[in-house]
SEDO-202254 format. One record per residue: residue in one letter; x negated, y negated, z of N, C-alpha, C in turn. Coordinates in steps of 0.1 Angstrom, whole numbers, plus 5000, padded with zeros to 4 digits. Layout:
# residues N
AXYZXYZXYZ/...
END
This chain:
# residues 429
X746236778391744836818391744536938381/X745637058379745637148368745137118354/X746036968356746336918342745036838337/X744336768345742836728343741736838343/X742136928349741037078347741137098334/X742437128331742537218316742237078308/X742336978304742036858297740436888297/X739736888309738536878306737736958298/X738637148306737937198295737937208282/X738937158275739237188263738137078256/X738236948265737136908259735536908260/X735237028268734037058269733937198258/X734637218252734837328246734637278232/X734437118230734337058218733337068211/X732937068197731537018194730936908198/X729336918204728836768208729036638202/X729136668184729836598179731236588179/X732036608185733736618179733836438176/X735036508161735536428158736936338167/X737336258167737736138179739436218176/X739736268164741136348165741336488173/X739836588169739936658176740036648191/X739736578196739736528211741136458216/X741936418206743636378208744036518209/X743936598196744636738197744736818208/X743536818220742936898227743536818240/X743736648242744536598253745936678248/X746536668240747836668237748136868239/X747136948240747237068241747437088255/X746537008263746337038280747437098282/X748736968286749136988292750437108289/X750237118275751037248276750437348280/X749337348280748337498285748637488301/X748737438306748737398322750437478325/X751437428316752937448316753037628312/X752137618303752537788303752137878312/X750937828319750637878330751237898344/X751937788341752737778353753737888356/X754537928340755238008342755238128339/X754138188336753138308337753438388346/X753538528347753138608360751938578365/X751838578374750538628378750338738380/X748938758377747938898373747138908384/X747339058393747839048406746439158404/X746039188391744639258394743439198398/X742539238402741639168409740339138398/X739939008401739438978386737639008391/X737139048375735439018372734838998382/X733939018384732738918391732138858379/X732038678380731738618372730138668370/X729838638356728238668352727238618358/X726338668362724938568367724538458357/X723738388361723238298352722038368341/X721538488349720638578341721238628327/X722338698335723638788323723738688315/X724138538318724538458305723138418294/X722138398299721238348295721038488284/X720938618291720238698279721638748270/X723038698274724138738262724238638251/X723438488258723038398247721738458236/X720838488245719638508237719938598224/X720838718231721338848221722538788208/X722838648208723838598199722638608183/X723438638174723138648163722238528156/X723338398159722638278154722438198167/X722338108165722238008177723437968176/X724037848187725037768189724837648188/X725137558189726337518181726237578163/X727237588157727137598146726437468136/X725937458127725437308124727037318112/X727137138115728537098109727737008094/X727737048085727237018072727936908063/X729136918063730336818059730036668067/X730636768077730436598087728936508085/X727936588089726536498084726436458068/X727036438060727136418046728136298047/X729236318057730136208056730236088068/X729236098077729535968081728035868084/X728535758087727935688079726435678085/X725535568077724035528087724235488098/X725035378104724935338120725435478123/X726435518124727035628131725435728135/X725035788123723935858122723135838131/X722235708127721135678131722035628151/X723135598153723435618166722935728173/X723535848166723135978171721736068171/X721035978164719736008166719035948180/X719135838179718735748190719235798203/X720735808202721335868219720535958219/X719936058210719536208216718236198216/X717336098213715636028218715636018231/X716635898234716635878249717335928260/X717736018258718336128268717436218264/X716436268255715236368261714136288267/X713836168265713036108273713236088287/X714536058289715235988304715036178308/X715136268305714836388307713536468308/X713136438302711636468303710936388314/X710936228314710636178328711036248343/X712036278339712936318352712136458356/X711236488347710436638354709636578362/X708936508362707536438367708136388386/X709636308385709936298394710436318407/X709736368413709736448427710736438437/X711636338438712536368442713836318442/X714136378423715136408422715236548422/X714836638428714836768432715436848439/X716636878445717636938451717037018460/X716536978475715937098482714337068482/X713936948473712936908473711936998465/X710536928463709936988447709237078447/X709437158443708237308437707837318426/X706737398423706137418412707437478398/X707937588409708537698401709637628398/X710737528406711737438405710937338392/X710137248390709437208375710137328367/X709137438369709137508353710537578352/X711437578364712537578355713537508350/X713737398356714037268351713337258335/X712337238330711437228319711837358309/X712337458314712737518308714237528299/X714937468310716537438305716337328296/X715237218299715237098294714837148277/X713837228275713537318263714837398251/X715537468262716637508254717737368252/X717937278257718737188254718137128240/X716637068241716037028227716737088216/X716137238218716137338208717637288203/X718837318210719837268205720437168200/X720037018207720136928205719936938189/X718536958184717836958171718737058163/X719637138162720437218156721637158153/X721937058163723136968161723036878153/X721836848155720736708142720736718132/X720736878127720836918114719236968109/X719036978094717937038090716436908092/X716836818089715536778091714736738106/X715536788115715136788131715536898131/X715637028125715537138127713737188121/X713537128109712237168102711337068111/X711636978120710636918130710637018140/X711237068141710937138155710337258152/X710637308139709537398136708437338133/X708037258125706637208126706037188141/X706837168152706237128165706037288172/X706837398169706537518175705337578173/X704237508167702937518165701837488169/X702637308176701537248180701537268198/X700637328199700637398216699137258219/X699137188210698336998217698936948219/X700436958220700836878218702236888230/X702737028228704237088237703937168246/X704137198259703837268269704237428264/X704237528271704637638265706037678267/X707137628273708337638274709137618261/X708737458257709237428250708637508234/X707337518235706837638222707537758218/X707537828230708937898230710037898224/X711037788234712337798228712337718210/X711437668205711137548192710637728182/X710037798186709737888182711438008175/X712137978183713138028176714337968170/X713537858160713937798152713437828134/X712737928138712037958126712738068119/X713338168130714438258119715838288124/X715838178135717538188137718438068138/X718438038125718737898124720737938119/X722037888124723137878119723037898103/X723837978097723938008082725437878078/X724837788069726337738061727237888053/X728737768048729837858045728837888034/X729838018028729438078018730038028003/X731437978008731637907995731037787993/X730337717997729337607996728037677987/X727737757994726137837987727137887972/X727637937969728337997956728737837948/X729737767954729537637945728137567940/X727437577952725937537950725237597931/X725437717937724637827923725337747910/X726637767913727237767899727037627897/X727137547900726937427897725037377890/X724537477897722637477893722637527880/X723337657877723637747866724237737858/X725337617856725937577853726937677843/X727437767851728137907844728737947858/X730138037856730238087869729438227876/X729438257888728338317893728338447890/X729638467882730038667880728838677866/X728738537861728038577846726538617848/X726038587858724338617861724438697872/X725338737879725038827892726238947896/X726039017893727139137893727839167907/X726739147920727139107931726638997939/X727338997949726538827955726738837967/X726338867979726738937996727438797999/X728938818004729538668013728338668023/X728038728030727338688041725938698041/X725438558045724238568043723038638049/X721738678044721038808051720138748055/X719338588054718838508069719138358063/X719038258073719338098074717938078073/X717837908072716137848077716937758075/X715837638080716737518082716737468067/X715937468057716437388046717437468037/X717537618039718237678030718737808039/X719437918028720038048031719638098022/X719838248018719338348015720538468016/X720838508001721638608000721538697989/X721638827996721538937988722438987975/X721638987961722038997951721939087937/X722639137930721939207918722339117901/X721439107897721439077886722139147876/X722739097869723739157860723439237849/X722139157840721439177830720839327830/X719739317843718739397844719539517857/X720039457866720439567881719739537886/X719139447887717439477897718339387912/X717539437922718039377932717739227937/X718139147940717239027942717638937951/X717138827956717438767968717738617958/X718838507963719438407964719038297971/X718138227966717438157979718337977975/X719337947984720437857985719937757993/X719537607984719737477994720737468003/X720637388013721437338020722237198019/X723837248016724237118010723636918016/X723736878004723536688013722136688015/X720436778019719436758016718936608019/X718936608005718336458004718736338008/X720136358009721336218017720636198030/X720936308032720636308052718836308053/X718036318045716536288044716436128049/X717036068038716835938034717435878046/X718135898055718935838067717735878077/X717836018081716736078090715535998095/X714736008081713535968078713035878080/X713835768080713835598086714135568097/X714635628106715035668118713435758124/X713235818119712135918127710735798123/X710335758113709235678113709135568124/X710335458129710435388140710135478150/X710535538152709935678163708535698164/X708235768153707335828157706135648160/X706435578157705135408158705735398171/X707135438178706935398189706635518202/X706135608196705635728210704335658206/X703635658192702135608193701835488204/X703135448205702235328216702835388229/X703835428232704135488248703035568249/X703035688241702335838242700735798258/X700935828264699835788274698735858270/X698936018264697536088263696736078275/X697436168286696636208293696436318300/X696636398287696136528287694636568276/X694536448271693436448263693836488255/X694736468245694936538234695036388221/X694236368210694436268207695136308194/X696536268197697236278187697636138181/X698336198165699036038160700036058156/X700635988167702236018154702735998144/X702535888139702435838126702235938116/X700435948119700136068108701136198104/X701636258117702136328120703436358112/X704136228111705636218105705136218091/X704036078087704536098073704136248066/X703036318074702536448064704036518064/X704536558079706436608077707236548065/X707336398066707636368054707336398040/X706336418035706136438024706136608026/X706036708033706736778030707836838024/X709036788033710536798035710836758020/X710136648016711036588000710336717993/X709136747991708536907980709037017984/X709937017998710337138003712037127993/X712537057991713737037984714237057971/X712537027965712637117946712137297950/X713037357945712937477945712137537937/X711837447923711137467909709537437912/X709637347922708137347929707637467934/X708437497941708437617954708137777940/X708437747930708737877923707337837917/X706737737913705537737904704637767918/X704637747927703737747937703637877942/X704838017944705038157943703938177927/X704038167921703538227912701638167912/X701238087915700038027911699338107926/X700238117935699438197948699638327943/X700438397935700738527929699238577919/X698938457911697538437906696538467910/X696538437923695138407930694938567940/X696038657939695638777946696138847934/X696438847920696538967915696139107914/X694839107919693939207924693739247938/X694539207947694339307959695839307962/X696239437965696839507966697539517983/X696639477991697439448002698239328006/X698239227995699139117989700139117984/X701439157991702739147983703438967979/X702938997969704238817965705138837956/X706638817963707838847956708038777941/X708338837934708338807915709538697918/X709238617909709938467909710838517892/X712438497895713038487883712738387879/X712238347870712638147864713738097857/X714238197851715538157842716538097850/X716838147862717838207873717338077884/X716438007887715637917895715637777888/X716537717896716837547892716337487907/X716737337908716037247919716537297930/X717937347935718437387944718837527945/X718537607942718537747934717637867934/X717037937943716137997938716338177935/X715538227928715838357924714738447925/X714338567934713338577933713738777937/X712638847937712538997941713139017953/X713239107960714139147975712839247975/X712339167987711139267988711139268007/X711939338012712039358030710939438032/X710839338051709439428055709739358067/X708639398080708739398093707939268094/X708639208106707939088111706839138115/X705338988109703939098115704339058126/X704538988137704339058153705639128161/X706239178151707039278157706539418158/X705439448170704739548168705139648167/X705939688179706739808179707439848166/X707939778153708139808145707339848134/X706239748138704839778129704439958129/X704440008144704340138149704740188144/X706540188142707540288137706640338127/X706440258118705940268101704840278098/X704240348115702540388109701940298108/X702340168108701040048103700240008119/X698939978113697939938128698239818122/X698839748138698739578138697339538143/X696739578148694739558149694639468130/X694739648117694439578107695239538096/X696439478102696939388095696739228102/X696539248113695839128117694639048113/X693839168107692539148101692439118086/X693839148080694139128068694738968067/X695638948078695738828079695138728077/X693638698084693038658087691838618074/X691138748066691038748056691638678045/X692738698044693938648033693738498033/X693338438049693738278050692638248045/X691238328050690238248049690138258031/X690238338026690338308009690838198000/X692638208011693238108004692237948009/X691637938019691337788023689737788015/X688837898014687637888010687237947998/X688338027991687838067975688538007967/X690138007972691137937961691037807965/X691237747980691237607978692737567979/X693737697975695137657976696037747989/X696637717997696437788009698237758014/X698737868018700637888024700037788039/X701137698038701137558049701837578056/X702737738059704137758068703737908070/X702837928072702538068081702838148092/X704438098096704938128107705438288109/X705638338114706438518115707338528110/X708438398106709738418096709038448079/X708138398081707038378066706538488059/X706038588075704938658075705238838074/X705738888064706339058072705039148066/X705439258068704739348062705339478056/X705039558045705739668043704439798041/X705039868035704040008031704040028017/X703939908009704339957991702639947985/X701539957998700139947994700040137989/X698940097978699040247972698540357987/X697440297995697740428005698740428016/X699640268017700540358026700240258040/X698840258039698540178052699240048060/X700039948048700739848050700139698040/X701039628037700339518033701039398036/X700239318031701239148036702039128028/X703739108028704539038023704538868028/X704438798014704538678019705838588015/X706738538022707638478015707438248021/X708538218013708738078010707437988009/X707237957994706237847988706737727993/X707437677997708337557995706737458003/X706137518016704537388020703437498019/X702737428008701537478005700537348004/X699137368010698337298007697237298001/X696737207995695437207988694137187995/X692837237993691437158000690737117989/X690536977984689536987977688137037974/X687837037960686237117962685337067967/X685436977973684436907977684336947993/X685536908000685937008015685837148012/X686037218004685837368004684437378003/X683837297997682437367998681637348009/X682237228020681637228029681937278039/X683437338038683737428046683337568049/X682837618032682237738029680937718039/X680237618034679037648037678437628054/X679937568063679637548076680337738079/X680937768074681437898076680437998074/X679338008059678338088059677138068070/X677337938073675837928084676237968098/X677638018103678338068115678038178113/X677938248104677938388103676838468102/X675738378094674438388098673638368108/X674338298118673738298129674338378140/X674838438135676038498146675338668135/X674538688126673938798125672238768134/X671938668131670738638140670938688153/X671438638156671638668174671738808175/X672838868168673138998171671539088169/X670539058160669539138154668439108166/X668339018172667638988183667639028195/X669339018198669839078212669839238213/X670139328198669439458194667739528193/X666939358193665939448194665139418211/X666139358222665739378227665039218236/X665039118227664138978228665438858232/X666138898246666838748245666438638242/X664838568248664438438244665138448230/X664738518221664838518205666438438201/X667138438212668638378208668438278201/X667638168214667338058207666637978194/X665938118190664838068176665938028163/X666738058162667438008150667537858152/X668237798162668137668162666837568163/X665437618164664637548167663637538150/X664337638141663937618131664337518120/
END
């Protein structure tokens, strides 16, 4: 019975993927782990009290990166069925899981409210992981979905939510082969230093701290994620059958009229412009254009020389997450008016320029104090989804925007002087 305990755990101890050897290795280990134990003293001190489930949950939360590590090699090397197997098992075990909320009694003790939302809760952190095991392009869907609150209850917004800046970092000799290979030089000749460890993940790439050789200037390393496009082109054909078949389950009866379809291919055509980095660098600079003149706009300077398809090279410009308020505080900044800057900023980019950041998330979003008074300004990082409105939508966007605002001065001049009937004269003219 020892010997099946210790067997098991070792294979629960595996990656959700393990390979079919590591799983021989780990039988073939048991039963010596069992045998050494046997002849072990025993430790006659009185053990721990095992952790709560509270204590485990927040010594997870406090982990650096997430878990599992994502395996990068392996998804490069095996094959379509294999793949597209493992996509599919992990469809229908969130669905056979997600149903299983609804049903009342499979319920231990029978159904409660608060028994749902915590069931729905674990079922959230399981996603979250699941999609980290999937790799990057069910990692950049789950961030696309940590948005849509039409669509995901708030548990799951939540845990999809911290996929946006704590995503597993790949090896570092991978990101260093990567460069030099883009550079086609070794990496001592353009960078004097190069940090082993990286200073944050995202799902399509890494990021490491750097100085330029030439000049000293300090600067950040923005590193694809090996295989990209291999594992796109597998994914991607896999997620479109998907998404045509929630459009016909999807019951929508919450009112929310969504399409899935639509949904995937805009993700798709994302993911492939999120993958040229030379995109991502002309798109830093043309939004760098468009605020030259205000000053509470930080956009990090794009090397170009140094910036190939998989490669990017850009300023080191650190700053606080905008809703990390308490940090905002430290540093003197009012989050009231960087909120209001925020806000500003978009409506410009969607109603003056017409060209507008498509990934506005808090990993996106910091702020520093390099404004000449001090007060704070917006740092913006990764071009990689930007969208366009044409002029034709912009101008009718402008002009449904200027007639909100003039009537929203009407009212206020009316309700000042005293004449509520008067609310309604604007519309009857």
């Amino acid at each position: 019975m020892e010997m099946v305990s210790a067997l098991e755990e070792a294979l629960l101890n595996q990656n959700h993927f393990a390979e079919p050897e590591k799983l021989v290795a780990a039988a073939v280990a048991a039963p010596v782990a069992v045998a050494a134990a046997a002849v072990a003293p025993k430790d006659t001190k009185p053990k721990a009290p095992k952790p709560t489930k509270a204590e485990k949950a927040k010594a997870k939360e406090e982990a650096k990166v997430s878990e599992p590590p994502l395996n990068f090699d392996r998804l490069k090397s095996v094959g379509t069925f294999v793949r597209t197997v493992e996509i599919w098992s992990f469809v229908f075990a969130f669905v056979f899981k997600r149903l299983k909320l609804e049903l009342k009694f499979t319920y231990k003790g029978g159904w409660s409210e608060a028994k749902k939302l915590e069931r729905e809760a674990v079922l959230a952190s399981w996603l979250r992981l699941g999609l980290l095991r999937l790799g990057p392009t069910f990692i950049k869907i789950g961030q696309q979905f940590s948005t849509r609150v039409d669509v995901l209850s708030k548990p799951f917004i939540a845990e999809l939510e911290k996929l946006q800046d704590r995503v597993p970092p790949f090896p570092t000799r991978l990101a260093r082969q990567i460069v030099e290979e883009e550079l086609g030089r070794p990496i001592e000749d353009v960078y004097s230093e190069f940090a082993d460890e990286s200073l944050a993940a995202a799902s399509l790439g890494q990021v490491h701290l750097a100085k330029l050789k030439l000049t000293g200037e300090q600067v950040i390393v923005k590193v694809q994620r090996p295989g990209l496009k291999e594992i796109f082109d597998i994914d991607l054909r896999n997620l479109r059958v998907i998404a045509q078949w929630l459009q016909k389950v999807d019951p929508k009866t919450d009112g929310a009229a969504r399409d899935w379809v639509a949904i995937f291919d805009e993700t798709a055509r994302v993911l492939y412009d999120e993958v040229d980095y030379q995109n991502e660098a002309n798109n830093a600079r043309e939004f760098a254009s468009q605020f030259k003149d205000t000053n509470w706009i930080k956009v990090p300077k794009i090397f170009q020389q140094y910036t190939k398809t998989r490669t990017l090279c850009m300023e080191y410009a650190p700053g606080v997450k905008i809703n990390d308020l308490e940090g905002l505080r430290r540093m003197n900044v009012d989050p009231d008016r960087m909120a209001r800057l925020a806000v500003e900023a978009y409506l410009q980019q969607v109603l003056r320029f017409g060209f507008f950041h498509a990934d506005p998330h808090p990993g996106n979003v910091a702020v520093d104090t390099g404004d000449p008074e001090g007060l704070g300004r917006l740092v913006i990082y990764d071009y990689g989804m930007m969208g366009r409105v044409p002029d034709e939508v912009r101008g009718g966007f402008l002009e449904l925007f200027c007639t909100c605002c003039v009537s929203q001065i009407q009212v206020l001049f009316y309700l000042s002087a005293g004449d509520c009937l008067s609310i309604h004269r604007p519309t009857r003219d």
